[in-house]
GUKOLKE-731272 format. One record per residue: x, y, z of N, C-alpha, C in turn. Coordinates in steps of 0.2 Angstrom, whole numbers, padded with zeros to 4 digits, always signed. Layout:
BEGIN
XYZXYZXYZ;...
This chain:
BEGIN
-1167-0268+0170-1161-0271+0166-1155-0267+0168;-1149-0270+0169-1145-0266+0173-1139-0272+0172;-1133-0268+0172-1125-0273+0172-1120-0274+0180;-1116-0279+0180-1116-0278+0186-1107-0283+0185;-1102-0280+0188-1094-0281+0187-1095-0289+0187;-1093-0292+0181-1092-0301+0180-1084-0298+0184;-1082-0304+0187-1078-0308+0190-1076-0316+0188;-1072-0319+0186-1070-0324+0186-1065-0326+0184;-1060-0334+0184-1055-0336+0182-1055-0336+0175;-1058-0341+0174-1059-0344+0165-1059-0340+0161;-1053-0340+0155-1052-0332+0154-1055-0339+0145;-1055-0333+0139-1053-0336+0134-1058-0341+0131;-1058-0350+0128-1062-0353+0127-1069-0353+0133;-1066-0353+0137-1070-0354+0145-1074-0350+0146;-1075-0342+0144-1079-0339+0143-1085-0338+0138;-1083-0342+0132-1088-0343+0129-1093-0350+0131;-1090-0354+0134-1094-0360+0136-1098-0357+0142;-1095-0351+0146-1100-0351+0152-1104-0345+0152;-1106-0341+0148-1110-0337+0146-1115-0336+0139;-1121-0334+0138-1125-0335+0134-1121-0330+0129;-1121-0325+0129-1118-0324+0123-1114-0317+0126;-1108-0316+0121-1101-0312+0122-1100-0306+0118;-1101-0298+0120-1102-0292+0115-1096-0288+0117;-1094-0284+0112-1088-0279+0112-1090-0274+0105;-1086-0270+0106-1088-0264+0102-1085-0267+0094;-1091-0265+0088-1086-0266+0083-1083-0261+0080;-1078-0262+0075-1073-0260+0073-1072-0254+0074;-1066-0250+0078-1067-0241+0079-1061-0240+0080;-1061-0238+0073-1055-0233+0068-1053-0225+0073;-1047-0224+0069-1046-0217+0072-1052-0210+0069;-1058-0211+0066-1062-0208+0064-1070-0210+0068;-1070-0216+0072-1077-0218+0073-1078-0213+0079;-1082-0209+0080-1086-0209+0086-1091-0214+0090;-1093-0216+0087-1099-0220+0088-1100-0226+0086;-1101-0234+0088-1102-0240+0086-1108-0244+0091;-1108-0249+0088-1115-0252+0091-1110-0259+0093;-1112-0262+0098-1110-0269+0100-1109-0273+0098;-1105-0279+0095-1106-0287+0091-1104-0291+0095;-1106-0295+0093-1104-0303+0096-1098-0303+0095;-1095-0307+0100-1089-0310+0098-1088-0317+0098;-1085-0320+0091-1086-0327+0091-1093-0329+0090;-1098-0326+0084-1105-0327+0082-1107-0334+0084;-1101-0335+0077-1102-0343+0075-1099-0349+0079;-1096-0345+0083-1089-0350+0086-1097-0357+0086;-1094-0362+0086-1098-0372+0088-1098-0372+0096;-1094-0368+0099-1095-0368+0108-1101-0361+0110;-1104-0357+0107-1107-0353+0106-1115-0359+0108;-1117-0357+0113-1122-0363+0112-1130-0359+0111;-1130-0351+0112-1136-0347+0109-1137-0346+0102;-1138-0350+0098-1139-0350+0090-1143-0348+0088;-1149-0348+0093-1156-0344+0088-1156-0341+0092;-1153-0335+0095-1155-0331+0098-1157-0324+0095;-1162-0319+0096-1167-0313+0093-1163-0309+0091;-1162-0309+0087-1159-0301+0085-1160-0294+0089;-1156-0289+0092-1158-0284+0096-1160-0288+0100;-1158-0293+0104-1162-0295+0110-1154-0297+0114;-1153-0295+0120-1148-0295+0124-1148-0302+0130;-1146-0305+0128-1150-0312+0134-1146-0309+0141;-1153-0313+0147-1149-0310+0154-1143-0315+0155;-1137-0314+0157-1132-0314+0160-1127-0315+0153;-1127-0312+0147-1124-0309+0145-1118-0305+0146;-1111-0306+0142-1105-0303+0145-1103-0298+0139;-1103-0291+0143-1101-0287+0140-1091-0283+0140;-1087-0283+0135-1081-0282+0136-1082-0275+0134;-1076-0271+0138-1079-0262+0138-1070-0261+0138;-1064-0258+0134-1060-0258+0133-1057-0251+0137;-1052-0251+0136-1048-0242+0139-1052-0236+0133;-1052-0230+0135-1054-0226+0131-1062-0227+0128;-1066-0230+0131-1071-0234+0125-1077-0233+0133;-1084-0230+0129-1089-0227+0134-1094-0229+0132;-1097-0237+0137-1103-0242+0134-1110-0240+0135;-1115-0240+0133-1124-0238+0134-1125-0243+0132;-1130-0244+0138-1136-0253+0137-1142-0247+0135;-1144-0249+0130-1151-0246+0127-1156-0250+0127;-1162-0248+0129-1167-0253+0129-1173-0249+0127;-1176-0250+0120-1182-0245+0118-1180-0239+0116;-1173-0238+0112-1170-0232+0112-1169-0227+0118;-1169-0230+0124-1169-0226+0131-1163-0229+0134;-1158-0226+0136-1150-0227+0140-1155-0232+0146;-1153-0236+0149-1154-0239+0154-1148-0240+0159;-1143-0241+0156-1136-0240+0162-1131-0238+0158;-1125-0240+0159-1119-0237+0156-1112-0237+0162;-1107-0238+0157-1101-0237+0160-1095-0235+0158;-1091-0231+0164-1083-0227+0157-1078-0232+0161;-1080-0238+0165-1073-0241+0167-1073-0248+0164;-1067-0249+0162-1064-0255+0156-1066-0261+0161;-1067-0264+0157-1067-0271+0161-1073-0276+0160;-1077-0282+0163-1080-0284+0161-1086-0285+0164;-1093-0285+0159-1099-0284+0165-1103-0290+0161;-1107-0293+0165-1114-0297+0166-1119-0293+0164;-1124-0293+0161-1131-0291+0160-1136-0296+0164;-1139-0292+0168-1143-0293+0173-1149-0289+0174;-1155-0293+0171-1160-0289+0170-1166-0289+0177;-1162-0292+0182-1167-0290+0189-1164-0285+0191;-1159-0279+0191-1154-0277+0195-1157-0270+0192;-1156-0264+0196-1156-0257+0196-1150-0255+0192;-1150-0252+0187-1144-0247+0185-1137-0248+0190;-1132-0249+0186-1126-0247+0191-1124-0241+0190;-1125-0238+0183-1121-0233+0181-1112-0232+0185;-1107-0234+0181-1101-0238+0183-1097-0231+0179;-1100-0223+0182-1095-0215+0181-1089-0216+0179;-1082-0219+0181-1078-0220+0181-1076-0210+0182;-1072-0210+0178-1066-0204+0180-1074-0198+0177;-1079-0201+0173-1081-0194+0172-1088-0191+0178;-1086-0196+0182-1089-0195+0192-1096-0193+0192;-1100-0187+0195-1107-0186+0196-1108-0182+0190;-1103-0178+0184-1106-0174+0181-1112-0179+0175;-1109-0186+0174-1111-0189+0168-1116-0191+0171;-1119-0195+0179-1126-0195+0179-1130-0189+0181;-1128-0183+0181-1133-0177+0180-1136-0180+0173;-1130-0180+0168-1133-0179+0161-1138-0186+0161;-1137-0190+0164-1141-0199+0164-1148-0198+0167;-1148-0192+0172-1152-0191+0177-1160-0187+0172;-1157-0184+0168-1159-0180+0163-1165-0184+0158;-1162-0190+0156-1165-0193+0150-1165-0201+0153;-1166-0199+0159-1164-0211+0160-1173-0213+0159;-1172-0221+0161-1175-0225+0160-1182-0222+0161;-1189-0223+0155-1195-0223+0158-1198-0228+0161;-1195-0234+0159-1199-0238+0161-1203-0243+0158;-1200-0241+0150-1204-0243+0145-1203-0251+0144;-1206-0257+0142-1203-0263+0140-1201-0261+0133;-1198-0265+0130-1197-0266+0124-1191-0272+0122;-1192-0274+0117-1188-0280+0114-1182-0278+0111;-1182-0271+0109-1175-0267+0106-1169-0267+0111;-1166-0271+0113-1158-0271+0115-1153-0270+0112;-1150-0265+0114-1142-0265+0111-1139-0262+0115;-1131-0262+0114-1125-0261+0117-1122-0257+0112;-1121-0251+0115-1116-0245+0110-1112-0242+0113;-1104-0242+0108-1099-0240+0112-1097-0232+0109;-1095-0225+0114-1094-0219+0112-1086-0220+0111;-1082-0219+0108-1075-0216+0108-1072-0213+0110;-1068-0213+0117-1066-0207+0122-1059-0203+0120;-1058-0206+0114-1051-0205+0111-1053-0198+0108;-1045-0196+0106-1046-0189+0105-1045-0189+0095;-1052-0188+0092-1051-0188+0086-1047-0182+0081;-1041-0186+0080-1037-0182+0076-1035-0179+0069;-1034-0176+0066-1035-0174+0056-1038-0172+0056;-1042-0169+0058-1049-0166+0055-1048-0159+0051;-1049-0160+0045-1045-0155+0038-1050-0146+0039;-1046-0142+0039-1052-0136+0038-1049-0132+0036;-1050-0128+0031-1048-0123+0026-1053-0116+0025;-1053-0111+0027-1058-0106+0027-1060-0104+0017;-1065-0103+0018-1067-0102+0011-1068-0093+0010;-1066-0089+0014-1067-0082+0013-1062-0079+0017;-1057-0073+0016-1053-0072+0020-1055-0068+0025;-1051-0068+0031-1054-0066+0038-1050-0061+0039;-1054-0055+0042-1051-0049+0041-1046-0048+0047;-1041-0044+0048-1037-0047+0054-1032-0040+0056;-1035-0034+0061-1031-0030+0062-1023-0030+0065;-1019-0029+0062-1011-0027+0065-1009-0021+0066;-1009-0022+0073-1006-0016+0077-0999-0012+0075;-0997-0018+0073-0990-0015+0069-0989-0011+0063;-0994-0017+0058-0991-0014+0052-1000-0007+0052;-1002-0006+0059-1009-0001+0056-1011-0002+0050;-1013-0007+0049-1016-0009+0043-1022-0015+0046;-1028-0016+0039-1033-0021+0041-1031-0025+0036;-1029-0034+0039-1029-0038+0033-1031-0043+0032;-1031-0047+0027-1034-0051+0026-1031-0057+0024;-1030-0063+0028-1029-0069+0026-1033-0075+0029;-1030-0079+0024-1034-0086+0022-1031-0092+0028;-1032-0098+0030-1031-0103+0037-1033-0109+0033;-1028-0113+0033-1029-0121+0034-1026-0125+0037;-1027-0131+0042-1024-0135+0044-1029-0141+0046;-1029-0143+0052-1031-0148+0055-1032-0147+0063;-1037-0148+0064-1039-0147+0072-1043-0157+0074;-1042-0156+0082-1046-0162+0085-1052-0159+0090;-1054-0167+0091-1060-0165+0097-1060-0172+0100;-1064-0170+0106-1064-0177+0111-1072-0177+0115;-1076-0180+0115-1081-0181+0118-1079-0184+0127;-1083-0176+0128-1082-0174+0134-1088-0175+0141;-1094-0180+0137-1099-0180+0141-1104-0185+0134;-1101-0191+0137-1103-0197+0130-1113-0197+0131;-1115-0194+0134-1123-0199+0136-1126-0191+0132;-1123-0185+0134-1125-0179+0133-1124-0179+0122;-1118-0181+0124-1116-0185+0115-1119-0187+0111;-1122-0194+0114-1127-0200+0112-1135-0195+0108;-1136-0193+0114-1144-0190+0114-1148-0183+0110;-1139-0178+0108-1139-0173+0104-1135-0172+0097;-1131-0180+0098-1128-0179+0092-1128-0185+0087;-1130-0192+0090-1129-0198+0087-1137-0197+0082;-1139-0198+0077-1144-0199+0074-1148-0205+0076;-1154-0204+0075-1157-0210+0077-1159-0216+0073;-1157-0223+0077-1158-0229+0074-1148-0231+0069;-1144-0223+0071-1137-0225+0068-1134-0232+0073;-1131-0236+0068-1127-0242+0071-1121-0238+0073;-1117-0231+0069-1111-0231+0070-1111-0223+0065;-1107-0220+0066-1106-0210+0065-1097-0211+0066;-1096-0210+0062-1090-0208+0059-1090-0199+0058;-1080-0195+0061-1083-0188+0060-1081-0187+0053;-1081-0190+0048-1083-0188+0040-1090-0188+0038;-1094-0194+0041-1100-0191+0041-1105-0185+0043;-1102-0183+0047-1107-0177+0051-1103-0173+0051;-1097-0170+0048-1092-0165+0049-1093-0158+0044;-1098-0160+0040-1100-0152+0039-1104-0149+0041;-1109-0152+0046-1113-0147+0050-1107-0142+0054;-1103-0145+0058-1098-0143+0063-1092-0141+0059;-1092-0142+0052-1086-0138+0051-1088-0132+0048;-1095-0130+0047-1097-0124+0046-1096-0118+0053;-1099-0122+0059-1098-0118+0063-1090-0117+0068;-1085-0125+0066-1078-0121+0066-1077-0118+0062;-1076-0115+0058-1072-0109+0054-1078-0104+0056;-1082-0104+0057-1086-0098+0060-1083-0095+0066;-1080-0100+0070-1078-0100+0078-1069-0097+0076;-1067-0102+0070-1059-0098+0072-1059-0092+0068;-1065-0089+0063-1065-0081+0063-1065-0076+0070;-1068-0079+0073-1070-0074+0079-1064-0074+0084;-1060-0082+0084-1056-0082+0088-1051-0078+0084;-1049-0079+0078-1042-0074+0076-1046-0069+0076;-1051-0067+0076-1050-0059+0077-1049-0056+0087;-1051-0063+0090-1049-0061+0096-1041-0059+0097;-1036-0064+0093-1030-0061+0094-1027-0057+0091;-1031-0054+0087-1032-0045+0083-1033-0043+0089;-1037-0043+0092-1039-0036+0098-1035-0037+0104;-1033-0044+0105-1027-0045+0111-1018-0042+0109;-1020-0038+0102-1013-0036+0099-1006-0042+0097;-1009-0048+0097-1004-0050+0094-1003-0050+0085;-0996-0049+0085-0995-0050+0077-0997-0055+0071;-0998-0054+0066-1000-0058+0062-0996-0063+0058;-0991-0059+0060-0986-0065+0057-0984-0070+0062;-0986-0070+0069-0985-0074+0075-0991-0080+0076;-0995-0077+0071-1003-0081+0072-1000-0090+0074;-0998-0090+0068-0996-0098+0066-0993-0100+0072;-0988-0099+0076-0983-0103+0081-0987-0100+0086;-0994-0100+0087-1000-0099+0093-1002-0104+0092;-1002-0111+0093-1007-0112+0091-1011-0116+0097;-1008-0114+0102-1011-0118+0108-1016-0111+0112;-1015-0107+0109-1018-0101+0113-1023-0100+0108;-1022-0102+0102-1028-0104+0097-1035-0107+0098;-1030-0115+0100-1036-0120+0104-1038-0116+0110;-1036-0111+0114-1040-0109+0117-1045-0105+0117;-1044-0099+0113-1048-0096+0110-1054-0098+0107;-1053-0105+0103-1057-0106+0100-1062-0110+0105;-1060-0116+0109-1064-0118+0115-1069-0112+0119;-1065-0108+0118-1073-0103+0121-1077-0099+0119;-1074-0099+0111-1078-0098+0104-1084-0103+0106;-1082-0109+0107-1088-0116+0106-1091-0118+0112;-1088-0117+0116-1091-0120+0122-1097-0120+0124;-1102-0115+0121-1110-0113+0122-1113-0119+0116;-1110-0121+0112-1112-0124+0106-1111-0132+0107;-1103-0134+0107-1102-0138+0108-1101-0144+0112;-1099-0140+0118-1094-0145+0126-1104-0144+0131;-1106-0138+0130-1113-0136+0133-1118-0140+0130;-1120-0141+0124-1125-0145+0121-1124-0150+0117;-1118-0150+0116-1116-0157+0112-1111-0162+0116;-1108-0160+0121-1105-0163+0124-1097-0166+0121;-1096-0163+0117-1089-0162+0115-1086-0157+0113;-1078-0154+0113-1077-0150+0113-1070-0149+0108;-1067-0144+0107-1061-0144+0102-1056-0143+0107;-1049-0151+0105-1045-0151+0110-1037-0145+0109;-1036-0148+0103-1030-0142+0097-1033-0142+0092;-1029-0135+0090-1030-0133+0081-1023-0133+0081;-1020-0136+0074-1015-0136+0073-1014-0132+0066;-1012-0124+0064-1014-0120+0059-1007-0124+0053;-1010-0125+0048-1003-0128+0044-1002-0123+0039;-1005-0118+0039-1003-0111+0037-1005-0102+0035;-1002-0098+0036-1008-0094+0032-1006-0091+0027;-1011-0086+0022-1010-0086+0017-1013-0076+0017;-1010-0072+0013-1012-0066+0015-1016-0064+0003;-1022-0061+0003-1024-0060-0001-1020-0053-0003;-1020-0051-0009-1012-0048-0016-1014-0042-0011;-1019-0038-0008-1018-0032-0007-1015-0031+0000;-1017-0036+0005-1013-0036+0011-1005-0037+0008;-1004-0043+0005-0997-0044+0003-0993-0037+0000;-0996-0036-0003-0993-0028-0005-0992-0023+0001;-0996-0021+0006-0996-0017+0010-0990-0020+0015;-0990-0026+0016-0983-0028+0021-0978-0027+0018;-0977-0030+0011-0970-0028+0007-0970-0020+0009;-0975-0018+0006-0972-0008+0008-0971-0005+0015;-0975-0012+0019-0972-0008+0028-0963-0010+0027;-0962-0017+0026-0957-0017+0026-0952-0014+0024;-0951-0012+0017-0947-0010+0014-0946-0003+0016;-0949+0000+0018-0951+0007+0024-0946+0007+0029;-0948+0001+0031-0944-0002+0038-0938-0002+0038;-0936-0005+0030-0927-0006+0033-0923+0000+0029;-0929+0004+0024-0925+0011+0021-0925+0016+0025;-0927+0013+0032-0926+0020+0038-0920+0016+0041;-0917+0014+0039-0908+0012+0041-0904+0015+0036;-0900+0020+0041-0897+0024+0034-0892+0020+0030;-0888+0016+0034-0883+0011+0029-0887+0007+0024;-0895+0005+0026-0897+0002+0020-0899+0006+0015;-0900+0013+0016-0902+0018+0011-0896+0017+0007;-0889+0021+0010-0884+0022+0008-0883+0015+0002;-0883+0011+0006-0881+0003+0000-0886+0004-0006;-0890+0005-0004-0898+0007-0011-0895+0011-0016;-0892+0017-0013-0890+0024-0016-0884+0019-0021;-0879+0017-0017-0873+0017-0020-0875+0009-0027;-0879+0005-0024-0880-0001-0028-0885+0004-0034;-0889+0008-0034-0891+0010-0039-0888+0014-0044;-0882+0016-0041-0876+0019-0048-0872+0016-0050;-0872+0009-0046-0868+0002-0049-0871+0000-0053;-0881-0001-0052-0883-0005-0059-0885+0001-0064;-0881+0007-0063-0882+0011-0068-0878+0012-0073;-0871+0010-0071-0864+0012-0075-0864+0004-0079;-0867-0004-0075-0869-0009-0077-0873-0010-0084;-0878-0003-0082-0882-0005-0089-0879-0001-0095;-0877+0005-0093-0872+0008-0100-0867+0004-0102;-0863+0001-0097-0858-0003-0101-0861-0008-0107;-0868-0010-0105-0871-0017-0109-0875-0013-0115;-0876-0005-0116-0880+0000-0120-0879-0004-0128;-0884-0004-0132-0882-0010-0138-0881-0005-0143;-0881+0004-0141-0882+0008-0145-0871+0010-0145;-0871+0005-0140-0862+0008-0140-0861+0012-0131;-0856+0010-0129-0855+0012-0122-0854+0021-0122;-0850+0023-0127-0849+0031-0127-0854+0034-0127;-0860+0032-0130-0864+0036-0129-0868+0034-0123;-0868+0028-0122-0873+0027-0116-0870+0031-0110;-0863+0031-0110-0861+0036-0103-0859+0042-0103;-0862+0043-0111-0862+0051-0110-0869+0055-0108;-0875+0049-0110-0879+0052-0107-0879+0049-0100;-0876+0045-0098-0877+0043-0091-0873+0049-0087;-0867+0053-0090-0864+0059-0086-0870+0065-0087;-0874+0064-0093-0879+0071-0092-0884+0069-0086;-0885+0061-0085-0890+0062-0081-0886+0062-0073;-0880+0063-0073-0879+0063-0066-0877+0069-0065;-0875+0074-0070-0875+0081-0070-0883+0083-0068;-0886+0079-0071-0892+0083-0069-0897+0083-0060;-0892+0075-0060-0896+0071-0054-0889+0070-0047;-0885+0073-0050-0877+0072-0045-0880+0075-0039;-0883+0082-0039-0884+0086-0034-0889+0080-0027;-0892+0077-0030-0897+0073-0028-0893+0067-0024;-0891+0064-0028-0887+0058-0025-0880+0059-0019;-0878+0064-0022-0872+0067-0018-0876+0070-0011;-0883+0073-0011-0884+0076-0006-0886+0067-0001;-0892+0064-0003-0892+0058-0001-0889+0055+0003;-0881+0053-0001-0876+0050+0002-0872+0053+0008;-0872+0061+0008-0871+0063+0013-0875+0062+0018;-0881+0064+0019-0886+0064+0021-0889+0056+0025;-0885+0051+0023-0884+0044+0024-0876+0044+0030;-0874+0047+0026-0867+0046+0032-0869+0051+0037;-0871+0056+0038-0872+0060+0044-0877+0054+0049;-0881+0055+0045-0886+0049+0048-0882+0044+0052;-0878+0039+0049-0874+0032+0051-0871+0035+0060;-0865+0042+0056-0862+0044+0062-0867+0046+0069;-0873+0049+0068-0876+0050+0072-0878+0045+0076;-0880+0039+0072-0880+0034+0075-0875+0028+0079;-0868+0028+0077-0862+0025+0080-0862+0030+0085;-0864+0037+0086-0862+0042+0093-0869+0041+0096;-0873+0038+0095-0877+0034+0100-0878+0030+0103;-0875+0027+0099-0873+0019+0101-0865+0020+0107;-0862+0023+0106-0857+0024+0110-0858+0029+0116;-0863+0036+0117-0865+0037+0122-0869+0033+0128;-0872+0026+0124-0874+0023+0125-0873+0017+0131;-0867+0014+0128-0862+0010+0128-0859+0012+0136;-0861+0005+0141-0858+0006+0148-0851+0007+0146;-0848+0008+0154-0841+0009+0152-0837+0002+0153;-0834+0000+0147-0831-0005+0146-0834-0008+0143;-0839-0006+0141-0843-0012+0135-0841-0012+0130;-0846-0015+0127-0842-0018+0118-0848-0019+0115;-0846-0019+0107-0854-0020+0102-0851-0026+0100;-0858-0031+0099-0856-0036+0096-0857-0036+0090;-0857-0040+0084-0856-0040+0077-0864-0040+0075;-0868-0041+0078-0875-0043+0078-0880-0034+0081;-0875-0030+0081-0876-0022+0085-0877-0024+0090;-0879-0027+0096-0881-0026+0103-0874-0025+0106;-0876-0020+0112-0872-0018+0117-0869-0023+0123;-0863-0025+0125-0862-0028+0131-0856-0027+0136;-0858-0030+0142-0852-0027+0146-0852-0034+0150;-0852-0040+0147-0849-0047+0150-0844-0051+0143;-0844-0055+0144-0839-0061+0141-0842-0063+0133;-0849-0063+0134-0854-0066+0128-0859-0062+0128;-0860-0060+0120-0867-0057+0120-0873-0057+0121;-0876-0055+0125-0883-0059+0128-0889-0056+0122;-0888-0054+0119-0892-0056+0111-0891-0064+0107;-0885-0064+0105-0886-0070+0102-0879-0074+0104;-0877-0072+0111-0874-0078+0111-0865-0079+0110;-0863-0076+0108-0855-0072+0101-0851-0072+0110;-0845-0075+0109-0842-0071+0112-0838-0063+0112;-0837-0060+0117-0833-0055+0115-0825-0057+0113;-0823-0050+0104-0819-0055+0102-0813-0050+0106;-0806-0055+0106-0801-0053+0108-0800-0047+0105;-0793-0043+0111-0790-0037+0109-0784-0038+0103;-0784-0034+0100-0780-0034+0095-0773-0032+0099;-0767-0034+0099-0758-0032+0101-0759-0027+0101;-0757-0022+0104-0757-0015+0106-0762-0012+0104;-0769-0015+0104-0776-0013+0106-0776-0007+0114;-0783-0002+0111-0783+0004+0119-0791+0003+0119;-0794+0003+0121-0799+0004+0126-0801+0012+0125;-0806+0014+0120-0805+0022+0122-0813+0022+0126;-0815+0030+0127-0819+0030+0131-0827+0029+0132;-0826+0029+0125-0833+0027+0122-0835+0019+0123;-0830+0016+0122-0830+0009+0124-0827+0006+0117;-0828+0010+0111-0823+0005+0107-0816+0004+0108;-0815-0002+0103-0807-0005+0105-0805-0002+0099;-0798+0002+0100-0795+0005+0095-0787+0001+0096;-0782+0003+0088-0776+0002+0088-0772+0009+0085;-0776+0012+0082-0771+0017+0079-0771+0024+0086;-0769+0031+0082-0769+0035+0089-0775+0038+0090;-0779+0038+0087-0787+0041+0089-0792+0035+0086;-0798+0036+0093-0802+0031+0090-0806+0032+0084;-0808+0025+0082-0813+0029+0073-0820+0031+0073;-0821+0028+0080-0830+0031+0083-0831+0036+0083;-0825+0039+0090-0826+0046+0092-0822+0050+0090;-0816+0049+0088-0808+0054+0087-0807+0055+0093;-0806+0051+0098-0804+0055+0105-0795+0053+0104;-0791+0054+0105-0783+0051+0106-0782+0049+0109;-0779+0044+0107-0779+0038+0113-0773+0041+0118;-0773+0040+0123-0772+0044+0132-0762+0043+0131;-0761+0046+0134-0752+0043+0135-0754+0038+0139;-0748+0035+0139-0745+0027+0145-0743+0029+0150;-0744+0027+0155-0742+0029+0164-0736+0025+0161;-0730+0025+0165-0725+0023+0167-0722+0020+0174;-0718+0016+0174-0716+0013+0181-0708+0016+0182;-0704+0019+0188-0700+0019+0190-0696+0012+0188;-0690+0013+0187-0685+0008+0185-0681+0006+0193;-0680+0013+0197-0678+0008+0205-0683+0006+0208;-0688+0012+0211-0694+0009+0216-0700+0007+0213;-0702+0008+0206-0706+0002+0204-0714+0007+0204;-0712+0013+0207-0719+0018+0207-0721+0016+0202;-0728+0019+0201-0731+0022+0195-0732+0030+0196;-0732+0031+0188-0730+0039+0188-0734+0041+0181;-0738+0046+0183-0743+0049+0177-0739+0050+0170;-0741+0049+0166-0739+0050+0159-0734+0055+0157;-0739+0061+0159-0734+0069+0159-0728+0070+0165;-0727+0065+0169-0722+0067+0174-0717+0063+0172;-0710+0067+0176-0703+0070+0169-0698+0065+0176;-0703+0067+0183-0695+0062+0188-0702+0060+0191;-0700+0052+0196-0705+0049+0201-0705+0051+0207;-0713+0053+0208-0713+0056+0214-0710+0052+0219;-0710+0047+0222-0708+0041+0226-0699+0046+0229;-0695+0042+0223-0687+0041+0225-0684+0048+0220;-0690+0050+0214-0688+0058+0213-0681+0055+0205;-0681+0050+0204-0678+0048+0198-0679+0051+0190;-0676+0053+0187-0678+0056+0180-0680+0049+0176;-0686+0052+0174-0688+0046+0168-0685+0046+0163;
């Protein structure tokens, strides 16, 4: 038993008149894997096989095999031919197998070559079509948090992953044989999705923890998600594409979630992080005596006292704050005089801090802003108007002068021009 490429004009009415009976895949939704064959036009009155046997395939039978969609003629639960290219075939039960590869070429009759025909008779005919489509939504949520080391924040943490991932059957006959139940007319992936969602979240624990050990950041997980799918393809590959003959095409993470103790340990990297800026210390410092003179003015016991003990407590704590706030501004300045030894010659900072010595910021983009009217250029690179810069206190230079006969130029500190020897 064996199918073999129909050919002919008579498209439409004329096809049911010229053939015993007419099969195509039924119904296959964006969740079917799997479907079994029907008639088309059971009942049509031009249908001229009426009685004919259930699971019985009559010879010269026209089978329609659509784009995306991978047909098996089965005979005694045994594959007997099969095809991945669209188009229409005859059932032809004097003929040898055609097996019609299409784009998936000699690997798919390896796997044919594996399980093909015994030899058996049998009266069980059917026609069952695989899904070549790429199954998409597929919902997964981890139910335990995955531990997840950051190089940054040196810490171990722990968060939770939900979104959606797809798959695509990559080896339909290898599919059929290891994954289709038997005597199923049809398999849908909600039905069989918890074997397999057990072992993806098995697979994308191992995969995020591979991009723990590859040093990528935690808070970067999410916008990976293609280097995700990758990871996790060779998480699965032994399991999946290898003996199931399907594989995971994307994960698409719709988000993650950190359990209260990791969440705490980032806030405190954080906050670490930006109180090692001494202008943000400084605004800390000085917002904290703001909301402290705030809260005595609102004191219900009367503002005179409240700010009499607000002066004991900064008598007692002035030393403190006063030291701080200093200790903040030496900080800042040490830091604008790095930034300025820093600073090519003729560069400029843009309002975003980066350093530049073109037209536009190559951080974000800002143009450099105009000089102020009787702006100088001092040596550090900032642009000053008064007589000393406010970076460095350098003074700003004297002004060369020009000869009013020949036009020389003459150093600042020179009284006649060297040229024609005229007093300035």
């Amino acid at each position: 038993m064996g199918i073999i490429k129909a050919t002919f004009s008579a498209m439409g009415g004329g096809l049911a008149d010229q053939w015993l009976e007419v099969l195509e895949a039924d119904d296959m939704g964006g969740t079917t894997l799997f479907t079994k064959g029907v008639k088309v036009r059971k009942n049509d009155k031009r249908n001229s096989n009426k009685k004919g046997t259930e699971d019985y395939i009559s010879d010269g039978s026209i089978i329609h095999v659509y784009p995306n969609q991978f047909m098996i003629l089965v005979e005694g639960g045994k594959i007997v031919d099969f095809t991945a290219e669209e188009g229409y075939y005859k059932v032809d039960n004097t003929t040898a197998p055609s097996l019609f590869a299409g784009g998936f070429g000699a690997s798919i009759k390896e796997s044919f070559s594996r399980i093909k025909y015994g030899g058996v008779p049998s009266t069980a005919q059917k026609v069952y079509f695989i899904n070549l489509q790429e199954i998409k939504g597929i919902k997964f949520g981890t139910r335990n948090p995955i531990s997840y080391f950051d190089s940054f924040y040196n810490a171990e943490l722990f968060l939770r992953a939900h979104g959606t991932y797809s798959i695509k059957i990559t080896d339909p006959i290898k599919f059929y044989t290891e994954v289709v139940p038997k005597n199923a007319d049809r398999v849908d992936i909600t039905a069989i999705n918890e074997q397999y969602l057990n072992e993806f979240l098995e697979a994308l624990g191992a995969a995020i923890n591979s991009m723990s050990a590859d040093g990528i950041r935690v808070s970067y997980v999410v916008s990976k998600s293609r280097e995700l799918s990758r990871y996790m393809q060779n998480e699965l590959d032994a399991d999946w594409k290898d003996l199931r003959g399907m594989e995971v095409l994307s994960v698409g993470l719709g988000g993650l979630s950190y359990d209260d103790k990791s969440r705490e340990m980032i806030d405190m990297r954080n906050q670490g992080a930006m109180l090692g800026d001494a202008s943000i210390r400084e605004g800390y410092v000085q917002g904290a005596v703001a909301r402290g003179m705030e809260a005595a003015g609102s004191n219900p016991n009367g503002a005179a006292q409240a700010f009499m003990g607000m002066g004991m407590g900064m008598n007692a704590g002035g030393g403190f704050v006063g030291a701080a706030s200093a200790s903040n501004q030496q900080q800042m300045e040490r830091d604008r005089a790095a930034t300025a030894a820093a600073a090519p010659a003729g560069g400029w900072t843009c309002a975003c801090g980066h350093v530049n010595t073109g037209k536009f910021c190559s951080e974000c983009g800002s143009p450099k802003p105009a000089a102020a009217s009787g702006s100088w250029t001092c040596a550090c690179g900032a642009t000053c108007t008064g007589k000393f810069c406010p970076d460095c206190g350098s003074p700003r230079p004297a002004a060369e002068w020009f000869c009013t006969d020949c036009g020389a130029k003459n150093p600042a500190t020179a009284k006649f021009c060297g040229d024609c020897g005229k007093r300035r």
